[in-house]
N, C-alpha and C positions, 0 to 999 in steps of 0.2 A: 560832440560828446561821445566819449567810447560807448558803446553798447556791448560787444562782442568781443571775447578774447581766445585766445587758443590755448590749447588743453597745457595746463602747467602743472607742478608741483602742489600749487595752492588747489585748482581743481580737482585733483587727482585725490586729494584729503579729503577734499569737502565730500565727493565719492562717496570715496570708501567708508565717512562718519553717515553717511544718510542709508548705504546700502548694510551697513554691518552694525547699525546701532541698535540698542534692545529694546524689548519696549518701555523699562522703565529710565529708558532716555528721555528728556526733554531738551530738545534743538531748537536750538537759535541763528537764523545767520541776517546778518544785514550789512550793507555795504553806505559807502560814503555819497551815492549817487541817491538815497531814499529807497530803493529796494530791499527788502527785508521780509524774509517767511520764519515761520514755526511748525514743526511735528510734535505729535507726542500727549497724551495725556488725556487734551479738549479737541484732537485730532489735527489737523493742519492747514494752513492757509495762510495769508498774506496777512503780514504788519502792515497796520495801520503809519505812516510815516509826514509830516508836516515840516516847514519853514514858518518856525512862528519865535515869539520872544521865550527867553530862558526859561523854564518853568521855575529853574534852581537857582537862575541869577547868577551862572560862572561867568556869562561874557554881557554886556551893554546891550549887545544885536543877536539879531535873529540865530535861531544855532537849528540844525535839522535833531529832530525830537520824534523817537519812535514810542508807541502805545504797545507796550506791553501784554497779553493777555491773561486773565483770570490765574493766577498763580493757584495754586495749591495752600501755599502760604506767601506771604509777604516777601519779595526779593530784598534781601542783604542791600543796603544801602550803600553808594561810596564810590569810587573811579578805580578802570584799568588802563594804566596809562601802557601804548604799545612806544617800543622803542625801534630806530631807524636801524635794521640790523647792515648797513652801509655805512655807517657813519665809522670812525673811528671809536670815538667815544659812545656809551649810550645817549643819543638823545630822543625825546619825546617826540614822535609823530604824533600822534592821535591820543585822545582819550577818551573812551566809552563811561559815563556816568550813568549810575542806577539811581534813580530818583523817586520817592513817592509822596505827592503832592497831598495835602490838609483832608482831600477829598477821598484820597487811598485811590486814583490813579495812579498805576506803574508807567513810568520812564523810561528810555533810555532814551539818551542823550548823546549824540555822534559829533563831537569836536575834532576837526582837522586842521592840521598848521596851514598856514598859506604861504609855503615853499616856491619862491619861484620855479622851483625842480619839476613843481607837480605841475601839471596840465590840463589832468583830468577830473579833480574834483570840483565839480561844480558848485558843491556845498559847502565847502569849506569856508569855515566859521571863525578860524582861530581859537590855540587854546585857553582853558579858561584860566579866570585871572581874579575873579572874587569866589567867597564859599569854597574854599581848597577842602575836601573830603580828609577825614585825619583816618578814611580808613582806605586805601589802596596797593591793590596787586598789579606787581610789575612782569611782562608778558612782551618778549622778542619777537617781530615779526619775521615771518618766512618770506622768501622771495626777492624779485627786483622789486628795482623802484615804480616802475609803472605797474605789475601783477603783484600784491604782496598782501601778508593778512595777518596772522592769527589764532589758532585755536585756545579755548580757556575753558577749563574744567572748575569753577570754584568749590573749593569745600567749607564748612558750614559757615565758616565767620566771615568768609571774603566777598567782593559786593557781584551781588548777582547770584547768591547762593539760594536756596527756597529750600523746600520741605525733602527732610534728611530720606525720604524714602523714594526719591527720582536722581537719575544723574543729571544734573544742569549741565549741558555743553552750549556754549557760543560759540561760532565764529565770524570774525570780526574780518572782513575785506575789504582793503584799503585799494585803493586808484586805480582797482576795477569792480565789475557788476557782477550778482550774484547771479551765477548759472540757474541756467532751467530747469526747474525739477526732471521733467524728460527725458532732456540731453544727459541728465544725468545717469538714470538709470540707463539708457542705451549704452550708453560708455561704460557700463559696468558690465554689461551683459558681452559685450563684445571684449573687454579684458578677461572676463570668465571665460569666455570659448577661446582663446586665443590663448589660453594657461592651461586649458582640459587639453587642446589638439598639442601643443608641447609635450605634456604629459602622456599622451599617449601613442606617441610618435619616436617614443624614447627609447 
């Protein structure tokens, strides 16, 4: 199983949204492997991430199902389906479902195709196929096929959206793992000195 990937396009976002985000951001990111963190709000720390049955009932088996943290308000219900940005045509890789079960736990729900192509998700669940959401936004991923992802912003009605006085960002990393907080900020600090000494060498 991948663990480690080299600094991409997709890393390079995911960056720049943790080091230049405000504080009425709330972030999200989680990947198809079960890792997943939050900033923002109730401060930050690791998603809770399981292999269990559907809580929403999209597929018969098991599907990987992240816990959400205490919203502010109730997240927007409903699916973002990402699409294969390789394919010819759009079609559907992945689908992130927002779910909130009888009890007012928050979901999400990480559905991935089981592409021969891919290698790397180990979770992958296939997508779902009962309980079709009548409310979903459509979101092109970035990148190759093995480093590829995602960013989504939803505004009030789309699923995933919460309380109109935070900005809800996700992002959604397909067929590899989400970076280290750490490494992240190091990589930031070292693109900053490496754009000040340009700039003043000019």
């Amino acid at each position: 199983m991948k663990r480690f990937v080299s600094p991409s396009f997709l890393t390079l976002a995911l960056m720049f949204s943790m080091v230049l985000g405000h504080a009425g951001t709330i972030l999200f990111t989680v990947d198809e492997f079960g890792n997943g963190s939050f900033t923002g709000f109730t401060g930050s720390g690791a998603l809770p991430s399981f292999i269990e049955a559907d809580p929403s009932g999209g597929i018969a088996g098991p599907a990987l199902v992240y816990i959400l943290p205490s919203f502010p308000a109730s997240p927007v219900s409903g699916d973002v389906d990402l699409s294969d940005p390789s394919a010819l045509a759009p079609v559907t890789s992945d689908v992130l479902r927002f779910f909130t079960d009888g009890q007012g736990t928050h979901f999400l729900i990480f559905y991935s195709d089981t592409s021969d192509a891919d290698t790397n998700g180990t979770f992958d669940s296939g997508l779902p196929t009962s309980n079709p959401s009548t409310n979903v936004a459509f979101v092109s991923e970035v990148g190759t096929e093995t480093n590829n992802g995602a960013q989504y912003f939803p505004s009030t009605s789309l699923p995933g959206a919460g309380n109109t006085d935070f900005v809800y960002q996700y992002n959604f990393i397909s067929d590899s793992t989400v970076p280290e907080p750490t490494s992240l900020v190091l990589m930031a600090a070292g693109l900053a000195g490496l754009g000040l000494k340009k700039y003043l060498h000019r």
